[in-house]
C-alpha positions, 0 to 999 in steps of 0.5 A: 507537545501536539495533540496527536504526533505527525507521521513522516515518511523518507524515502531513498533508494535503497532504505539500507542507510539514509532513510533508516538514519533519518527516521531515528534521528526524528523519532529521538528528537521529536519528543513524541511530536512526530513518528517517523517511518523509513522506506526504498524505492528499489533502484531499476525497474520495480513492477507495480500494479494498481489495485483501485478499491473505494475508498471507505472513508467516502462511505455515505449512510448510516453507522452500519452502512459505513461499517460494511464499506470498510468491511467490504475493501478489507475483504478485497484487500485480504483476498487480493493480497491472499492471491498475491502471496499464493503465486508462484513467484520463483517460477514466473517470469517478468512479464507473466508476474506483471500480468498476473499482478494487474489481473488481481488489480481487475478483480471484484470491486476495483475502481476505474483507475485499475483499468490498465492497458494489456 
C-alpha cells in the first residue's frame, strides 16, 4: 500500500456512464492505493469564465501571514460563488450570463489572467 492514495480523475462527455464506471472499477481494485473521481464535459458550447485568485500555497512569511493568503482566496472565493449562485439564471440570456460570469471573474483580488477580452 502507498503512503497516501492517488487521486484519479476521468473524464468523458456526458459523466452518465463511462467515467462513472471507470471510477468504480479503480476505487474497487485499487485497495485503497487510488481515489478515484468521475466528471462530464457537457457536449456543445459550456460557458466558462476565468476567475484567477493567487494562489495560496505561493504564500511567503510567517505562519500567520501564510494563514491569511488562505484566508484571503476562500473570502473571494466564497463571496464569488455567493454572487455566482444569486444570479438570476432562468431569466439571463447566453451572453448576459457570460458577461456577468467574467464580471465576477474581474472582481477584488483577481489575477492578470482574469482579464478577458468584453
Amino acid at each position: 500500500m502507498l503512503d497516501h492514495p492517488y487521486n484519479v480523475l476521468f473524464l468523458c462527455t456526458g459523466n452518465s456512464a463511462r467515467s462513472i464506471m471507470a471510477e468504480a472499477i479503480l476505487n474497487k481494485l485499487g485497495a485503497g492505493n487510488f481515489h478515484a473521481y468521475s466528471a462530464g464535459s457537457w457536449p456543445g458550447q459550456p460557458m466558462t469564465a476565468h476567475w484567477g485568485l493567487p494562489d495560496p500555497v505561493e504564500a511567503k512569511g510567517n505562519p500567520a501571514e501564510v494563514a491569511l493568503a488562505f484566508k484571503d482566496t476562500y473570502r473571494m472565493l466564497n463571496q464569488r460563488i455567493g454572487i455566482f449562485i444569486s444570479l438570476p439564471l432562468r431569466s439571463l440570456d447566453q451572453l448576459s450570463l457570460q458577461k456577468k460570469l467574467r464580471e465576477i471573474g474581474r472582481m477584488e483580488g483577481a489575477t492578470t489572467k482574469a482579464a478577458e477580452p468584453a
